[in-house]
C-alpha positions, 0 to 999 in steps of 0.5 A: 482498465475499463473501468478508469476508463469509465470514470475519465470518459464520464468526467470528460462528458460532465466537463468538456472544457477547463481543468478538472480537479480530483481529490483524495483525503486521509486522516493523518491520525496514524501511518500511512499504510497500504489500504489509504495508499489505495485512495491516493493512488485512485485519485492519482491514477484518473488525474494521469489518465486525464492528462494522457486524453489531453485534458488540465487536470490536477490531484489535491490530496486532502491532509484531515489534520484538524480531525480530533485525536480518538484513539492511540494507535498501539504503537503510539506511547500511551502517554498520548491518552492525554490529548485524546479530543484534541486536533491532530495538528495540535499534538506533538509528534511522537519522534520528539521532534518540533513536527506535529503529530499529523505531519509525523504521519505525512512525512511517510506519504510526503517522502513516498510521492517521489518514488511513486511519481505522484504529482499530488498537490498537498491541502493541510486542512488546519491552515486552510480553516486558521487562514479562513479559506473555510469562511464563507461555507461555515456561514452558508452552513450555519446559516442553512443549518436546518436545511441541513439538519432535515436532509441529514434526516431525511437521507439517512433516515435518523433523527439527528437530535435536539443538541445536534450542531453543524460545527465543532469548536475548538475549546480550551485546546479540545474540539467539542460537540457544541450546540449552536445558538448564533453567527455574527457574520459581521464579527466573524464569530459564533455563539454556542453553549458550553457543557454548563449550559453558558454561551461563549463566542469563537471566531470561525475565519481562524481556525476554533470553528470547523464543520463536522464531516458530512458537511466538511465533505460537500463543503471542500468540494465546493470550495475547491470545485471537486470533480471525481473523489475516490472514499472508502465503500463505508462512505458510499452506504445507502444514506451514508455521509456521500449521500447526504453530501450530495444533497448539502453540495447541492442544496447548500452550496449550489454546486454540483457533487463529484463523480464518486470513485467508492473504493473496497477496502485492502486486508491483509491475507486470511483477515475478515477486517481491513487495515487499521492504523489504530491497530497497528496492523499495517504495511506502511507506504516507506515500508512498502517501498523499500521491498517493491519497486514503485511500478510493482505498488501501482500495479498491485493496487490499480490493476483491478476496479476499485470495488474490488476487495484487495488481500495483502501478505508479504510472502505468498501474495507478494510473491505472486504480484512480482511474478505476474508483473513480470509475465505482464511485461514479458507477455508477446501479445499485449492488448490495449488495457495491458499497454494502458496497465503497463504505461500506468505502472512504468510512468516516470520510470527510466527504467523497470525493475522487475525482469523475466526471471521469476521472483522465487528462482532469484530467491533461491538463486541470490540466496545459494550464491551467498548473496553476491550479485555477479554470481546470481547471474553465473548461476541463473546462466545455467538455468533455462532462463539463461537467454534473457539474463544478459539482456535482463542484467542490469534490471536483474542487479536492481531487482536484487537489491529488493528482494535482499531488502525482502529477504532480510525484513519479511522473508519467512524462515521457510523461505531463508536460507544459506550454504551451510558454511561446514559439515560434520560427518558424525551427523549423518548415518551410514545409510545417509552416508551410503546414499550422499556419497553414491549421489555425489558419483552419479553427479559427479559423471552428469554431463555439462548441460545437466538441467533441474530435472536430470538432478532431479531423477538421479536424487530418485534413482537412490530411493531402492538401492538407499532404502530410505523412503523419498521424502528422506532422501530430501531432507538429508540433501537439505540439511547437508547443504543449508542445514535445514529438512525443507528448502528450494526445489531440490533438482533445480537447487542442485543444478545452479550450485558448483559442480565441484563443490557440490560433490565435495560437500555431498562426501562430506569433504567440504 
């Protein structure tokens, strides 16, 4: 954990005193999903570590819900093409409901908190800017407008315009580029050029008038005395909307920039592209949380540095993620940053949810005991992990509950499985026949303490005497059991089902 280590010691440094505020931000134009939840938790993340040294610290989650509606997500009707360029606050939400759009997507991050323990203070961007809390840094902008013009310039080393404006205005419902003519402080308003060409006046203490990002940025960490900020890596380009930040934050508004926590993004396995709530590609925090436990989401997302590129699938990668949290907390000798990891992860957590026994052998193990819980733990009681079941039982039962959740919505097909409920002896050959109903003999003198591997060399002892090539000898076993030609280990598999019905069924008698 060096490197939260790294920023919190560097923050203690800049402020060795007083509260320390650090922020996160998103843009409520669509889910929520895996790849925004990295910047939340970030964010989190260094706030809980802060506190862990003893320091006041707070996470101010910015909601960016005045941001102008540009593109309808594919799972968005298409009727919402109609208020493309209006605030997101401003839009109805797709449920129907009295809720805004921008709040329809919060809801998602909104009801995740509780179960991911954050203690994220919420900040809607569009009640902040309509109860003037944005005032006096609209007029430091408007007013320093071509200070901030030439550092926009000068940092990113293009030319911004003749048109260029610092503001956005809300107009006719819209939020339009407007070029800028003048503040009236007194008044509170400004004046800026329509599309024809005429001067019309806003008020900016409510809301009609709101900066434009790069000056949104420095503005809020002025306003709210940010500290530490995690942002995607598109932000921290050499001359991009951080780097102009810190000039504006610094010429400006007189303030000093947060330590920047630049983050990579999260794609999904075997994609070149990061996750898009406009494409509707994602996986979204709810859904998440329905199929991982909350110490699992944190682990996935901050057991490495934030500038390390992330890859996310429901199968192979989750799978790998469970198990290696899992070794984690079973692991003897734990050193520091393990402890610091596993502490991050379990905090608020009565209890873990994820035990000793591999995610993959309770697949198979729930799945081969027809789902029931109680005889899940029969079964795995005569695998080699049968010293830690019963001391990892009631974790085991929670775990279950999950992955019949993962089962039932992300599990593929090569991956579920059942006990075929019958078997027709008609289906099968006389030399399939020939080698089910030897198997079934051998079985059925193995001893009581026979293993995964001792199925798995009688299964090998009828490739001669069968005549059948080895790969057959497997496929018939699973299509006898599940109905399928591939499934779990087959040895392993052998050995947790019932010894007396196992023989029945490889006679073809049940």
């Amino acid at each position: 954990m060096q490197w939260l280590n790294n920023i919190v010691g560097e923050l203690i440094e800049k402020h060795p005193t007083g509260e320390i505020i650090v922020s996160s931000g998103v843009s409520p134009s669509g889910a929520y999903h895996l790849g925004t939840l990295r910047e939340v938790l970030t964010a989190e993340v260094v706030m809980y570590t802060l506190k862990k040294r003893g320091r006041e610290a707070r996470h101010i989650h910015v909601v960016d819900d005045l941001d102008v509606f540009r593109k309808v997500p594919v799972n968005i009707p298409d009727s919402y093409k109609q208020y493309l360029g209006m605030p997101l606050c401003d839009i109805p939400a797709p449920d129907g409901s009295d809720s805004s759009y921008a709040e329809y997507f919060l809801k998602d991050l909104l009801s995740s908190a509780e179960e991911l323990h954050l203690e994220t203070e919420i900040f809607r961007a569009h009640e902040k800017y309509r109860a003037g809390f944005f005032t006096e840094a609209i007029e430091k902008a408007l007013q320093q407008k071509d200070t901030i013009m030439k550092i926009q310039e000068d940092v990113s080393g293009h030319k911004v315009g003749e048109n260029w404006s610092p503001i956005q205005v809300v107009e006719d419902g819209y939020l339009k580029n407007r070029k800028f003519v003048s503040i009236d402080p007194q008044t509170k308003t400004v004046i800026y050029l329509d599309n024809d060409g005429n001067e019309r006046s806003a008020p900016y203490n409510k809301g009609e008038v709101k900066l434009n990002w790069r000056i949104d940025w420095p503005a809020r960490w002025w306003l709210l005395d940010v500290m530490a900020e995690p942002f995607g890596r598109d932000h921290a380009t050499k001359g991009g909307s951080y780097d102009t930040g810190v000039e504006i934050v610094k010429q400006v508004y007189g303030a000093e920039p947060p330590v920047p926590v630049p983050y990579h993004f999260i794609n999904r396995t075997g994609e070149t592209k990061k996750m898009s709530k406009s494409s509707g590609d994602t996986v979204t925090a709810s859904e998440l949380l329905r199929v991982l436990p909350a110490e699992v989401v944190w682990y996935f997302t901050v057991r490495y540095a934030p500038s390390k590129q992330l890859f996310f699938d429901e199968s192979e990668t989750l799978i790998k993620v469970v198990d290696d949290f899992g070794a984690l907390l079973a692991k003897p000798d734990k050193t520091d940053d393990d402890k610091q990891l596993i502490d991050i992860c379990l905090h608020g957590v009565e209890q873990p949810t994820i035990s000793r026994v591999p995610f993959s052998h309770l697949v198979a193990s729930y799945q081969a005991s027809l789902k029931d819980i109680d005889l899940t733990l029969d079964v795995i009681r005569r695998t080699e992990y049968a010293p830690v079941v019963d001391e990892d039982a009631d974790i085991i039962r929670t775990e279950l509950r999950f992955i019949d959740e993962w089962l039932s919505s992300w599990a593929s097909d090569d991956v579920r499985f059942e006990l075929s409920s019958k078997v027709d002896a008609v289906d099968y050959s006389d030399v399939e026949k020939q080698y089910l109903n030897s198997l079934a003999d051998k079985i059925a003198s193995a001893p009581e303490e026979a293993d995964g591997a001792w199925f798995h060399l009688a299964i090998y002892e009828h490739k001669d005497s069968s005549g059948m090539q080895p790969k057959e000898l497997f496929t018939t076993l699973y299509r006898v059991l599940i109905g399928k030609d591939s499934g779990p280990r087959a040895g392993w598999f052998l050995g947790i089902l019932p010894r007396e019905w196992l023989i029945k069924r490889l006679r073809l008698e049940a």
